[in-house]
N, C-alpha and C positions, 0 to 999 in steps of 0.2 A: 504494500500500500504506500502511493507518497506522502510524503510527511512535509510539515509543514514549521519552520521554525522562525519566531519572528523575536527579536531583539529590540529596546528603543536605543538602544547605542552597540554598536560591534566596531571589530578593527577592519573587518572587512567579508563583506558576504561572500564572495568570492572563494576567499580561503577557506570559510569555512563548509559550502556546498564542496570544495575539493573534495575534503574530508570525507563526507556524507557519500560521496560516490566511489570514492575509494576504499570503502565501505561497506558498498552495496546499496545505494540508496535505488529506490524502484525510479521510474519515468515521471517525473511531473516534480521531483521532491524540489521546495523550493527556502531559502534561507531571505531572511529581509531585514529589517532594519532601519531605524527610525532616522542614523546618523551613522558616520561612518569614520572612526578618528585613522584608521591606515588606507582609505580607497585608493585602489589602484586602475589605473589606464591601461593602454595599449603602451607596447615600447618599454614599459617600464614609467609611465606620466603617472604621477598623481593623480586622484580625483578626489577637488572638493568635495565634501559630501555634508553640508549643511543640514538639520534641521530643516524639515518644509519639503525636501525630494522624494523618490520613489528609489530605494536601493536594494534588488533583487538579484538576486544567483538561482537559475533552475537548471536543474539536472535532466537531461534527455539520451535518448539513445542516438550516437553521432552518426549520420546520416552519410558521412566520408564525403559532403561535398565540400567545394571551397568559394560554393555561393551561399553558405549559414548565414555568416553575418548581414550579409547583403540583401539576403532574404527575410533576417528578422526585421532592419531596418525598413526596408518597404515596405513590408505587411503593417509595421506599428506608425509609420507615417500614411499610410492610405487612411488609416482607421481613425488618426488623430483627423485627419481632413476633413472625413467624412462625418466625425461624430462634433467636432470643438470646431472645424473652420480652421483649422492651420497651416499656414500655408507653408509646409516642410517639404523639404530638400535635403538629397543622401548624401554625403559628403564621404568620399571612398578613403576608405575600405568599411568606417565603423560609425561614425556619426550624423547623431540628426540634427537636421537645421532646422532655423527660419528664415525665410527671405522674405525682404518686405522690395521696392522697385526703389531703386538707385540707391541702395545701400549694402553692407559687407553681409553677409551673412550672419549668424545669430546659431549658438553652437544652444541648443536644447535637450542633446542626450547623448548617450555615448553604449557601445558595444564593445564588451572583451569574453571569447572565446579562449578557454581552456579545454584541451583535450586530454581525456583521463582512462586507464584501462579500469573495468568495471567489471569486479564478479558477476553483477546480475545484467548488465546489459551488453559486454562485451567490450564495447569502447563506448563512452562516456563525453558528450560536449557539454560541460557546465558555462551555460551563458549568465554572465553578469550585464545587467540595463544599470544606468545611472538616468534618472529623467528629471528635468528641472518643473517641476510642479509649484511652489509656491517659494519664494527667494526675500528674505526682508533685507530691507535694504543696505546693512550691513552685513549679513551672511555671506558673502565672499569677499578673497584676497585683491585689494585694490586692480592690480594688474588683470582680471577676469572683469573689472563693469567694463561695461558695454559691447561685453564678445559674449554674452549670454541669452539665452530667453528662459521665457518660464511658460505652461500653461495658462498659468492665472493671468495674462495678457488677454486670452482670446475667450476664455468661460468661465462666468459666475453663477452662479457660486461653482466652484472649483468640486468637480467628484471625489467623492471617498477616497481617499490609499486603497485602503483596500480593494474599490474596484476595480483601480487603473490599476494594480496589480497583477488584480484577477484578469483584465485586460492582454497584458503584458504575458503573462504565463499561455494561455491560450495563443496569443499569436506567434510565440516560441515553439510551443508544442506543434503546431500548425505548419509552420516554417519547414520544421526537421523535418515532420512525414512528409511534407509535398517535396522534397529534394530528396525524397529515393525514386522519383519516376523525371523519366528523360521530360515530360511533360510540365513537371512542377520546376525543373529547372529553367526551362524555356520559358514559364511564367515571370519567375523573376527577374531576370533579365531584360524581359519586356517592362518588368517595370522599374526596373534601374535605368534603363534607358528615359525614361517618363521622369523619374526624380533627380538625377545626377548632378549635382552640384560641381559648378566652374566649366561647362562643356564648352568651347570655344572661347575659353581665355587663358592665360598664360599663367604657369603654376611651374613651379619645382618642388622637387623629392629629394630630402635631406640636403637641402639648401646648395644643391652642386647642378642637376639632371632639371635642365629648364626647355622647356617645351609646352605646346600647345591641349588643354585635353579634349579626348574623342571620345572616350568611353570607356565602356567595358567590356572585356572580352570572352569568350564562352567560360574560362575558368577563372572569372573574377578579376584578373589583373587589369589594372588601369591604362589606355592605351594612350601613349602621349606622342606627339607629332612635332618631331623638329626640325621639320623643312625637309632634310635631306633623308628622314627617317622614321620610321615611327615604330617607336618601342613600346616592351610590355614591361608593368613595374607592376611586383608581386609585393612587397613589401615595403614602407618605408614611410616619411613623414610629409605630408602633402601638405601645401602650403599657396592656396590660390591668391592670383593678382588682386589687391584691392580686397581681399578678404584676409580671414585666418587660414 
């Protein structure tokens, strides 16, 4: 059965869903968390985790594609649009935006994948969501205002935790089974093509690899066009023109 564990403070959900799956934890099991004093990012970054967010790790059975993330974030940005009006935007490999017209983008959540070997399910993707839902106005590190969004911008009164949770685990869960069929993979892709953040502007990858971006390619990599070339970047720290 999944279990459910929820904290008003941890060092990080993440680490501790590791455990759980390491463990044996069944399909769905999920860890949460009011506040986050060690969250961790992609790369190795930091993540804020203030009071007033959504800080979730759910354990699923890993689906071996290398469109997970790509496919958690469309699905929970489709769903923010269609249910709150938010105008999100993917930002490759892991995070959600907002865009608003003539301005940087607006970083609203974030996506880190761990892959785990799992007695009970064989291999193991623990995904952790960080989602900016409610932010007072000191709750973050000076250097983060104004490269942020929150929910409570676009709907009031602002939904439950727990249901944007409940939210969140569902389109996880959701994500993973549709990436075992050549169909569900195809899905997404269509719809990264649809949300892609910086598509025809100028972006570098760990501040060296400058080029124009096109997209995505069947296996997630980022495809970037430097005149004489155009490459695929699988890994690394994207950084668009006139944005974050």
């Amino acid at each position: 059965m999944a279990t459910r564990e929820a904290y008003a403070e941890l060092a990080s959900t993440q680490d501790r869903a590791i455990a759980l799956a390491r463990d044996g934890a069944e399909e769905g099991s999920r860890v949460v968390a009011g506040r986050q004093t060690a969250g961790r990012g992609r790369l190795d970054h930091g993540w804020a985790s203030p009071t007033g967010g959504l800080y979730l790790s759910v354990v699923v059975r890993d689906p071996a594609s290398p469109l997970l993330s790509l496919a958690i974030g469309a699905s929970l940005l489709r769903s923010y649009r269609q249910r709150y009006g938010v105008p999100g935007a993917l930002k490759w490999p892991n995070d959600l935006f907002v865009v608003s017209a003539g301005t940087p983008g607006r970083k609203l959540g974030g996506i880190l994948i761990d892959r785990i070997a799992s007695p009970t399910l064989g291999s193991a993707a623990v995904v952790g969501l960080g989602v900016n839902v409610h932010l007072a106005p000191d709750a973050l590190p000076f250097a983060l205002v104004g490269r942020v969004a929150s929910l409570e911008e676009f709907v009031r009164p602002l939904p439950p935790l727990f249901s944007l949770e409940q939210e969140a685990v569902d389109v996880v869960r959701s994500a993973a089974r549709s990436l075992r069929t050549a169909e569900g993979a195809l899905s997404t892709l269509r719809a990264v093509d649809e949300l892609l953040y910086g598509v025809g502007r100028a972006a570098t990858v760990d501040g060296t690899l400058r080029g124009t971006i096109v997209g995505v390619a069947d296996d997630g990599a980022l495809l970037i066009d430097r005149g004489a070339e155009r490459v695929s970047i699988r890994a690394g720290d994207l950084r668009v023109e006139d944005g974050p």
